[in-house]
MIDOGU-372208 format. One record per residue (C-alpha): x, y, z; residue in three letters; residue number from 1. Coordinates in Angstrom, 1 decimal. Example, Ala and Ser with C-alpha at 12.3 -4.5 7.8 and 13.67 -1.06 7.14 Angstrom:
<pts>
<pt px="12.3" py="-4.5" pz="7.8" r="ALA" k="1"/>
<pt px="13.7" py="-1.1" pz="7.1" r="SER" k="2"/>
</pts>
This chain:
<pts>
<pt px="-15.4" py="-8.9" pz="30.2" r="UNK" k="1"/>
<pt px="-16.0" py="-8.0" pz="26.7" r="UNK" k="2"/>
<pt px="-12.7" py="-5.1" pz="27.0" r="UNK" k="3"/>
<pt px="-10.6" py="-8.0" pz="28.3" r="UNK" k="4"/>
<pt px="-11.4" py="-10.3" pz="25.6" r="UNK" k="5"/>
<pt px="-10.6" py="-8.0" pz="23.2" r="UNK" k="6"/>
<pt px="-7.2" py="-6.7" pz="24.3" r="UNK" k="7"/>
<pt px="-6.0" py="-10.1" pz="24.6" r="UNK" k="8"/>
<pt px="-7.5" py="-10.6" pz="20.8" r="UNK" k="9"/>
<pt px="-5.6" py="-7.9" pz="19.2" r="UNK" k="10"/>
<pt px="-2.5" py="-8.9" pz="21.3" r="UNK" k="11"/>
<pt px="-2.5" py="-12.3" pz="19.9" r="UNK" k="12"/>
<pt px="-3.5" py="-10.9" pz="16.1" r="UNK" k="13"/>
<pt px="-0.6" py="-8.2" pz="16.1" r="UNK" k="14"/>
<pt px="1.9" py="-10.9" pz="17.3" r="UNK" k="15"/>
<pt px="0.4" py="-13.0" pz="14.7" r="UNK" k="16"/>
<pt px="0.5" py="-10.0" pz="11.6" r="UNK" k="17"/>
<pt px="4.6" py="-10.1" pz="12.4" r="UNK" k="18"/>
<pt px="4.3" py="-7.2" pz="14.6" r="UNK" k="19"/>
<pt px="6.7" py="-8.0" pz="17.4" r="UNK" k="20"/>
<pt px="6.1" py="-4.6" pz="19.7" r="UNK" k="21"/>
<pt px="3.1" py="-2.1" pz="20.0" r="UNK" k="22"/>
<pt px="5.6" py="0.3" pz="18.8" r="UNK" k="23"/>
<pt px="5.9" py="-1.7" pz="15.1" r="UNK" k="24"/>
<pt px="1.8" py="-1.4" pz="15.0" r="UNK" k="25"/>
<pt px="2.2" py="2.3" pz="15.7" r="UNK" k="26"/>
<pt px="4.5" py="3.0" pz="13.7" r="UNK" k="27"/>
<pt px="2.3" py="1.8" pz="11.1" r="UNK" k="28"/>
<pt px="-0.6" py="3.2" pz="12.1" r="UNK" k="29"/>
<pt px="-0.2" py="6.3" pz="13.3" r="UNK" k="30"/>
<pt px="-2.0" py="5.2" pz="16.3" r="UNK" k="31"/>
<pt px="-0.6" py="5.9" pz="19.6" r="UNK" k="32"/>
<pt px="1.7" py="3.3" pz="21.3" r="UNK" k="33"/>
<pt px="0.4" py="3.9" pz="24.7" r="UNK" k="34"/>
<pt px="-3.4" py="3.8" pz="23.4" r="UNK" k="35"/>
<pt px="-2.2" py="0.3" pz="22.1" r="UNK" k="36"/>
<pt px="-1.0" py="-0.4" pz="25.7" r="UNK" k="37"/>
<pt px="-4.3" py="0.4" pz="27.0" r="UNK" k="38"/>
<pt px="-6.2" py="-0.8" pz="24.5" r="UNK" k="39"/>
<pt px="-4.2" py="-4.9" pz="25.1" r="UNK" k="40"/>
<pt px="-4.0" py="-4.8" pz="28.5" r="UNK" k="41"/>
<pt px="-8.0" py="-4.1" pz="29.1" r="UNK" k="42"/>
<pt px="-7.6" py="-0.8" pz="30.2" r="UNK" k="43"/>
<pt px="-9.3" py="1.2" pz="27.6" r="UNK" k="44"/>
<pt px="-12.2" py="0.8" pz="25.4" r="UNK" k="45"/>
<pt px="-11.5" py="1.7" pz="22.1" r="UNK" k="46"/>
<pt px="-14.0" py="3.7" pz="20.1" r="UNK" k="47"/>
<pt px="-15.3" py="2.6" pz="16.4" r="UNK" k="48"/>
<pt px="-13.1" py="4.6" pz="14.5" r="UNK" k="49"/>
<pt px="-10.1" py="3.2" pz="16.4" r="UNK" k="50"/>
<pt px="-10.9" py="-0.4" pz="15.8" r="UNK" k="51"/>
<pt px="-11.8" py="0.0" pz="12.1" r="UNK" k="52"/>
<pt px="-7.9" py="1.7" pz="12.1" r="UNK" k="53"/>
<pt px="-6.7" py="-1.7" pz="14.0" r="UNK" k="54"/>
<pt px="-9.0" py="-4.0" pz="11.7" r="UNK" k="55"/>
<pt px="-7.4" py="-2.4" pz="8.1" r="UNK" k="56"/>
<pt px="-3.7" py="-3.1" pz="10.2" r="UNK" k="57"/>
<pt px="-4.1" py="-6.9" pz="11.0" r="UNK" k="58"/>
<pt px="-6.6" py="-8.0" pz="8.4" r="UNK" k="59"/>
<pt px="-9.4" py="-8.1" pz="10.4" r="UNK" k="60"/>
<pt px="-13.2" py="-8.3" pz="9.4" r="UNK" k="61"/>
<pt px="-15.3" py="-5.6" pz="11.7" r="UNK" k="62"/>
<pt px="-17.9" py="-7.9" pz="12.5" r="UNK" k="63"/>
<pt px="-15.8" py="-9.9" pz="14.5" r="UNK" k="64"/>
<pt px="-13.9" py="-7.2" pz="16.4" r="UNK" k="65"/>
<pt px="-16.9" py="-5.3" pz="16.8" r="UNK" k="66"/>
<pt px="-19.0" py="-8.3" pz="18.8" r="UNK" k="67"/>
<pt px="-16.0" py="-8.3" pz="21.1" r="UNK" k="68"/>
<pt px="-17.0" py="-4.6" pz="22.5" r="UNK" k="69"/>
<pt px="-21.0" py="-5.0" pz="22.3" r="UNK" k="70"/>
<pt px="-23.4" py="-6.7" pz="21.3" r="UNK" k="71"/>
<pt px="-24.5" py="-5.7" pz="17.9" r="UNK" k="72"/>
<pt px="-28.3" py="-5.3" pz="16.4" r="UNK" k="73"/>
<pt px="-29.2" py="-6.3" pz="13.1" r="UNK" k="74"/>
<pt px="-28.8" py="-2.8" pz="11.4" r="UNK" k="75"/>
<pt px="-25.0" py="-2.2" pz="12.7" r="UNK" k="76"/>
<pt px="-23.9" py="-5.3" pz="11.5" r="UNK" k="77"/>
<pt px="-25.4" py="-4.5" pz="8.0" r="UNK" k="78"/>
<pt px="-23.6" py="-0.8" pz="8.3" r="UNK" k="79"/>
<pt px="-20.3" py="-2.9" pz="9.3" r="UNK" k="80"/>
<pt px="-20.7" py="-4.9" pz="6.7" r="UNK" k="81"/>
<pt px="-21.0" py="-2.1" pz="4.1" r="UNK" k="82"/>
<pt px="-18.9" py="0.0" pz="5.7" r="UNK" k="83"/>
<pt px="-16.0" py="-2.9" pz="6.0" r="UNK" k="84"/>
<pt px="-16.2" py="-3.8" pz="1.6" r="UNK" k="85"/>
<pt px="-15.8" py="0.3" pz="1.2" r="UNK" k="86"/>
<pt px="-12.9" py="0.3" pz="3.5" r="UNK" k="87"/>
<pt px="-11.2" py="-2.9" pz="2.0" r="UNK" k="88"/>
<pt px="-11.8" py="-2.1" pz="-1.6" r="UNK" k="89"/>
<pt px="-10.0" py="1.7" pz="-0.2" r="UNK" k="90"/>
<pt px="-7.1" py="0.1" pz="0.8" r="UNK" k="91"/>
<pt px="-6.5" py="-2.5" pz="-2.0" r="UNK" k="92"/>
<pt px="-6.9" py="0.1" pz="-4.7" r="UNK" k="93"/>
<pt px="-4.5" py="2.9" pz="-1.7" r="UNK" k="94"/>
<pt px="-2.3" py="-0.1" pz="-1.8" r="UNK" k="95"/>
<pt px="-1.4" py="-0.4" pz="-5.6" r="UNK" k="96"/>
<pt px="-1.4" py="3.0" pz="-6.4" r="UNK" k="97"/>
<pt px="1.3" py="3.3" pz="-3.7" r="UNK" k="98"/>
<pt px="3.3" py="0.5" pz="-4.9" r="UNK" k="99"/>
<pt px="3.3" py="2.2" pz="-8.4" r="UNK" k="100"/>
<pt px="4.6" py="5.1" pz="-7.2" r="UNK" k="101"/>
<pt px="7.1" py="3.3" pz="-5.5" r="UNK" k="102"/>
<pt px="8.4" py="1.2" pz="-8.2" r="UNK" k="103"/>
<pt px="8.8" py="4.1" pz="-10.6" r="UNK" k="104"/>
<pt px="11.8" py="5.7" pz="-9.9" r="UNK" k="105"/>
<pt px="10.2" py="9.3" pz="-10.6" r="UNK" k="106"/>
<pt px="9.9" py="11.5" pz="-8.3" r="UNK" k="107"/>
<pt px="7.2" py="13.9" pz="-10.5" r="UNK" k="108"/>
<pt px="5.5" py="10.8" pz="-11.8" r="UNK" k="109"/>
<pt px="2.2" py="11.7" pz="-13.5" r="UNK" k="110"/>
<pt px="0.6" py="9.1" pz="-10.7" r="UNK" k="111"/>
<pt px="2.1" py="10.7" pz="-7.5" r="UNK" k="112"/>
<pt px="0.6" py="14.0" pz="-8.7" r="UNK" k="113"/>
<pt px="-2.4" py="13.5" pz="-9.3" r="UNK" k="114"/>
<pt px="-2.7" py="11.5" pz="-5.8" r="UNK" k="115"/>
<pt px="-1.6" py="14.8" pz="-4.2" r="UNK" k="116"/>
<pt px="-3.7" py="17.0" pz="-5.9" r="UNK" k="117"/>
<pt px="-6.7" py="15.0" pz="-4.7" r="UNK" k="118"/>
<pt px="-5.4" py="14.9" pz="-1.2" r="UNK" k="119"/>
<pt px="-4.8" py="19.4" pz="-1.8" r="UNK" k="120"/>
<pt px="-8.6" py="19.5" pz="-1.9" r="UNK" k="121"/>
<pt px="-9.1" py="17.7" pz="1.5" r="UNK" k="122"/>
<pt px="-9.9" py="20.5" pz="4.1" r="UNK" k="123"/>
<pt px="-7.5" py="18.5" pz="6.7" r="UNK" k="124"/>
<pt px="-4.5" py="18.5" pz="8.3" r="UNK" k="125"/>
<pt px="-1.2" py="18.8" pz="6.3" r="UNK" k="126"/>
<pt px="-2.4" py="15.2" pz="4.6" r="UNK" k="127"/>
<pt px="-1.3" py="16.6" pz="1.1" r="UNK" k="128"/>
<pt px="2.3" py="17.0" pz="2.5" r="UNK" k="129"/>
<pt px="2.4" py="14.5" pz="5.2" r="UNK" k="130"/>
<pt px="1.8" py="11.9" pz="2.5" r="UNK" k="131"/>
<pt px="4.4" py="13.5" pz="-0.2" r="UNK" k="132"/>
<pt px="6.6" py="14.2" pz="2.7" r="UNK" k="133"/>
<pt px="6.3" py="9.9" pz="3.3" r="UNK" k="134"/>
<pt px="6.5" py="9.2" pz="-0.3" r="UNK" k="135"/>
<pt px="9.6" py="11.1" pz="-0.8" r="UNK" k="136"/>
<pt px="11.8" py="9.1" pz="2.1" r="UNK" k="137"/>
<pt px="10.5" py="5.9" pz="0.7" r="UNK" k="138"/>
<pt px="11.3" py="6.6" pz="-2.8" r="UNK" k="139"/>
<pt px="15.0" py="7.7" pz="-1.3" r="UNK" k="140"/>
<pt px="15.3" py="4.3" pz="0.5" r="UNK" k="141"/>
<pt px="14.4" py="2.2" pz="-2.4" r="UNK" k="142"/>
<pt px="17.1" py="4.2" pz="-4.2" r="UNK" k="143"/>
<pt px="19.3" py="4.1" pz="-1.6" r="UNK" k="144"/>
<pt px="19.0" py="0.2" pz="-1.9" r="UNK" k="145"/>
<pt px="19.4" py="-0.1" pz="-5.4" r="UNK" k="146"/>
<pt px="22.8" py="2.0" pz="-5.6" r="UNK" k="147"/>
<pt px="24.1" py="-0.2" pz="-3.0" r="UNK" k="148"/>
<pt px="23.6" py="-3.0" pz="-5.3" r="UNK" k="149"/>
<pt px="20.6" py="-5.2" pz="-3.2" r="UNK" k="150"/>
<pt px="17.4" py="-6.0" pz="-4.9" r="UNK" k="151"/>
<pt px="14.5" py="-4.8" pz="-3.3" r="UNK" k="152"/>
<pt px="12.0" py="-7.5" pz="-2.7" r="UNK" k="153"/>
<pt px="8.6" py="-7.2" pz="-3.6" r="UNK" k="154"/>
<pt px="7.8" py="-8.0" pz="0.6" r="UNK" k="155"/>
<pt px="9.4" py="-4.2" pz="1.3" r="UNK" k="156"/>
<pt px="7.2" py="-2.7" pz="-1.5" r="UNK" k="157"/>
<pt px="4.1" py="-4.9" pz="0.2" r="UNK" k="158"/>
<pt px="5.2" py="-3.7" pz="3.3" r="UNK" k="159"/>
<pt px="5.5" py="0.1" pz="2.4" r="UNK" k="160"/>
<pt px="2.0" py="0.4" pz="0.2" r="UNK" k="161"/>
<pt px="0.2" py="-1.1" pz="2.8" r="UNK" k="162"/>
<pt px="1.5" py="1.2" pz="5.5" r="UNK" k="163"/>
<pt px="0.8" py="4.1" pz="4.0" r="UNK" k="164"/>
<pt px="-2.5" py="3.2" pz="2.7" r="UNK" k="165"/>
<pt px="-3.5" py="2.6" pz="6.2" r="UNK" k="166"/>
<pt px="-1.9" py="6.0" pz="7.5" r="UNK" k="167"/>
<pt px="-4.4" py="7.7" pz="4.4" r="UNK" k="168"/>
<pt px="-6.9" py="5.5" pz="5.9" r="UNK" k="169"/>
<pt px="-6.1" py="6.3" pz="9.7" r="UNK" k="170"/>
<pt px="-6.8" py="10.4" pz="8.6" r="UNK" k="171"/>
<pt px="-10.2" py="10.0" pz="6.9" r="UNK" k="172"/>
<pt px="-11.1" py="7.8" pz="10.2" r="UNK" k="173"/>
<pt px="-10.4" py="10.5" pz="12.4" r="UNK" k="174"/>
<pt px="-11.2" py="13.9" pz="10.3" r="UNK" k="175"/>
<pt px="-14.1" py="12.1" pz="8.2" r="UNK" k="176"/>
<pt px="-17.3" py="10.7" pz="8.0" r="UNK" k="177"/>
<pt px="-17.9" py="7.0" pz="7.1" r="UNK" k="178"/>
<pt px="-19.4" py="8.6" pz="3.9" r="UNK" k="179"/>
<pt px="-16.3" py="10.7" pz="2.9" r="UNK" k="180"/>
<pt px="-14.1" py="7.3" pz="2.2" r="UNK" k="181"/>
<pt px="-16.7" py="6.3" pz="-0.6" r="UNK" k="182"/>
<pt px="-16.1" py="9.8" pz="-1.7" r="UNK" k="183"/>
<pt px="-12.3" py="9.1" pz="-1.8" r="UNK" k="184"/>
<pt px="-12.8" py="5.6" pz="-3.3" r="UNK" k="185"/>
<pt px="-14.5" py="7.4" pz="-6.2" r="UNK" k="186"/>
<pt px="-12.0" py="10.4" pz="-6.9" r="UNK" k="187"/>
<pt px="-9.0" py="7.2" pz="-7.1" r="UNK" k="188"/>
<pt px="-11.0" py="4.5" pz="-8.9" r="UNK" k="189"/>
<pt px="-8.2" py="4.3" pz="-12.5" r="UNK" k="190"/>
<pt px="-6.0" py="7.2" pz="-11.7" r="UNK" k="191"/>
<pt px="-3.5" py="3.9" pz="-11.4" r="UNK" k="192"/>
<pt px="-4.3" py="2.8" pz="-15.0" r="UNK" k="193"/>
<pt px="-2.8" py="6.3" pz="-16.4" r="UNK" k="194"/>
<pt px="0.5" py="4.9" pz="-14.6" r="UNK" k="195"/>
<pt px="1.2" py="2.9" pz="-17.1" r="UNK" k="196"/>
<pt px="-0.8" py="4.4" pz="-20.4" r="UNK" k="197"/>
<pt px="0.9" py="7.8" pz="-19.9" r="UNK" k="198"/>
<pt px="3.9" py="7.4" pz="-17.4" r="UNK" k="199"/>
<pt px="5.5" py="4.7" pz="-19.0" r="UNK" k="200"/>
<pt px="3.4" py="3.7" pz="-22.6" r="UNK" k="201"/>
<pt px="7.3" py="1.9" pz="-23.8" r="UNK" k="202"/>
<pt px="7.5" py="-0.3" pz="-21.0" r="UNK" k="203"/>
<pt px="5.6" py="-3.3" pz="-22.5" r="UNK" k="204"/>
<pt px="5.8" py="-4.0" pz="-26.1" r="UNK" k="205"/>
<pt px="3.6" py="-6.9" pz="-27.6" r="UNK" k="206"/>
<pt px="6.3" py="-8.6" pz="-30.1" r="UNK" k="207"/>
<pt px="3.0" py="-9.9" pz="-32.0" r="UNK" k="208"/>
<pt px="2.3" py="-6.5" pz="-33.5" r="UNK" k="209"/>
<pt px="3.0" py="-6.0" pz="-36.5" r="UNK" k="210"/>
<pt px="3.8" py="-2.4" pz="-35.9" r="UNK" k="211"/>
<pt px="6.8" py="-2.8" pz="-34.4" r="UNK" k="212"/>
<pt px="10.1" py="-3.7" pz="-36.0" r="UNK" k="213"/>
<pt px="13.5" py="-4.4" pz="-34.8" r="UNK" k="214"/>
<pt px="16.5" py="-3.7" pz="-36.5" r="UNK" k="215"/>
<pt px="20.5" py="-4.0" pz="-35.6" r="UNK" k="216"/>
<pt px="22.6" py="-1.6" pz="-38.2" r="UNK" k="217"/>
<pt px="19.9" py="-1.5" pz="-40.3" r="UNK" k="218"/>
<pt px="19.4" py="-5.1" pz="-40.7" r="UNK" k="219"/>
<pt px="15.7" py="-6.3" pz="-39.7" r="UNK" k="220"/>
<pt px="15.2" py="-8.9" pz="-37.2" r="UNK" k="221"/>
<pt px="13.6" py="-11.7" pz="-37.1" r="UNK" k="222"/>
<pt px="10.7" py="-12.3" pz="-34.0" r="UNK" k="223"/>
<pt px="12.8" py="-15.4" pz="-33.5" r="UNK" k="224"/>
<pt px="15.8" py="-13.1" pz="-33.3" r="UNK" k="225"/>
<pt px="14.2" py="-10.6" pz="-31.2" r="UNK" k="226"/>
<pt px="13.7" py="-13.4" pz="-28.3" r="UNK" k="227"/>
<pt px="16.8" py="-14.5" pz="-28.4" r="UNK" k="228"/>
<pt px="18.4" py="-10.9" pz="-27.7" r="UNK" k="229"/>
<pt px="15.8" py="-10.8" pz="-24.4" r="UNK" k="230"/>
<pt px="17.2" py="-14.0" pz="-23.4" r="UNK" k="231"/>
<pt px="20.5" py="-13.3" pz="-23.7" r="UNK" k="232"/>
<pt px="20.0" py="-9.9" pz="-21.7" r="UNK" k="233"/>
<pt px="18.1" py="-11.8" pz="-19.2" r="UNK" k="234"/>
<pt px="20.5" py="-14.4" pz="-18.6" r="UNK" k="235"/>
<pt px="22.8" py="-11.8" pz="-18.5" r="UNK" k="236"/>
<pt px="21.4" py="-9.9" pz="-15.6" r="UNK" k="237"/>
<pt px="20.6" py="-12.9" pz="-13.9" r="UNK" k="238"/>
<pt px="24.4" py="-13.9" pz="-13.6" r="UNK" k="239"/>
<pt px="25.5" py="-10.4" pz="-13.0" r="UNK" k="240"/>
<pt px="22.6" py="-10.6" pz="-9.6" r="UNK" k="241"/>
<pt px="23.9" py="-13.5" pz="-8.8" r="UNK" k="242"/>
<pt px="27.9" py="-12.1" pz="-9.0" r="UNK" k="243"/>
<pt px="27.2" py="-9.5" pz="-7.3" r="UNK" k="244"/>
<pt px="24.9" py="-11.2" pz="-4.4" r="UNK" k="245"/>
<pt px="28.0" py="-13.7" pz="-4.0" r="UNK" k="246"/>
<pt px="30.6" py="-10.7" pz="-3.7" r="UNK" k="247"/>
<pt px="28.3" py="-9.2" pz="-1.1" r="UNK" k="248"/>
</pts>
């Protein structure tokens, strides 16, 4: 009773996450298709690991999907529980670090190395160059896209983090203990922030300080003057989206 309730469940919550076939969740996964198959149509029971894999995929909280497969005593729902805001704050922090990565268009960014060199000390397999190997061909797309003149949408860099932060996640399911993923959460906690302090330290200037000073031919500019210019650039790529989105 319990299987079937929970294969119908994560049918209805895949469909419901925007994935249209089991071969769209596995694809994101890493999981199986045809253990998806089973796993819907009542055939299988899943173990733990597999459903925390699932519940990180469709936004899920592990206390519900767990009291689909068993009843659960006091102590596991406490070790879900604990185990579940781990495994969340995992993926949100997996998540943005990807998306960084993403959005700069280096491919030896300061961020993506260190991220592999943590990944190099993992005793597991191939995750170091599975992962860059992944990067890489997203990085290439997102290129692809923007020399073809299309934006790309902050949905497909949504999209992109959150798969691969689940495929990091699916490999310290399977290779790991629950214990090794607060391990992992500690060795990533900031290596984001150096993103933007050493990677790109130009990329945001506060007009307010005083210690920065515009000039055109030698002539200083006014802040006044130094908004309009952004303005005018902005407007300016605005139109030249929207030219080009029309010729398209």
């Amino acid at each position: 009773m319990n299987e079937i309730r929970l294969g119908a469940f994560l049918k209805q919550k895949r469909l419901e996450s925007g994935f249209k076939t089991q071969k769209e969740l596995a694809d994101f996964t890493l999981l199986v298709q045809g253990h998806i198959s089973r796993i819907e149509s009542s055939d299988t029971s899943p173990n733990d690991g597999t459903l925390m894999i699932l519940a990180m995929a469709l936004d899920l909280n592990y206390r519900d999907l767990f009291e689909k497969t068993r009843t659960l005593s006091e102590v596991e729902i406490i070790h879900f529980q604990e185990q579940e805001k781990i495994d969340k704050e995992l993926i949100e922090l997996l998540k943005r670090i990807f998306r960084l990565i993403y959005e700069n268009d280096d491919n030896d960014s300061v961020l993506k190395s260190k991220l592999l060199s943590i990944f190099k000390t993992e005793r597991i397999g191939n995750i170091q160059s599975n992962v860059k190997n992944r990067i890489e061909r997203v990085q290439n797309r997102v290129k692809q896209t923007q020399l073809e003149g299309h934006l790309v949408f902050d949905t497909t860099y949504d999209y992109y983090s959150k798969r691969e932060a689940v495929m990091v996640f699916y490999h310290y399911v399977r290779y790991f203990s629950d214990n090794h993923r607060k391990s992992l959460l500690d060795k990533l906690d900031g290596i984001e922030e150096h993103e933007t302090m050493e990677s790109k330290p130009d990329q945001v200037i506060d007009l307010a300080n005083d210690s920065f000073q515009f000039s055109i031919h030698g002539q200083l500019l006014s802040e006044k003057e130094v908004y309009a210019i952004i303005e005018h650039y902005s407007t300016t790529k605005r139109v030249e989206v929207m030219f080009k989105s029309v010729q398209d």
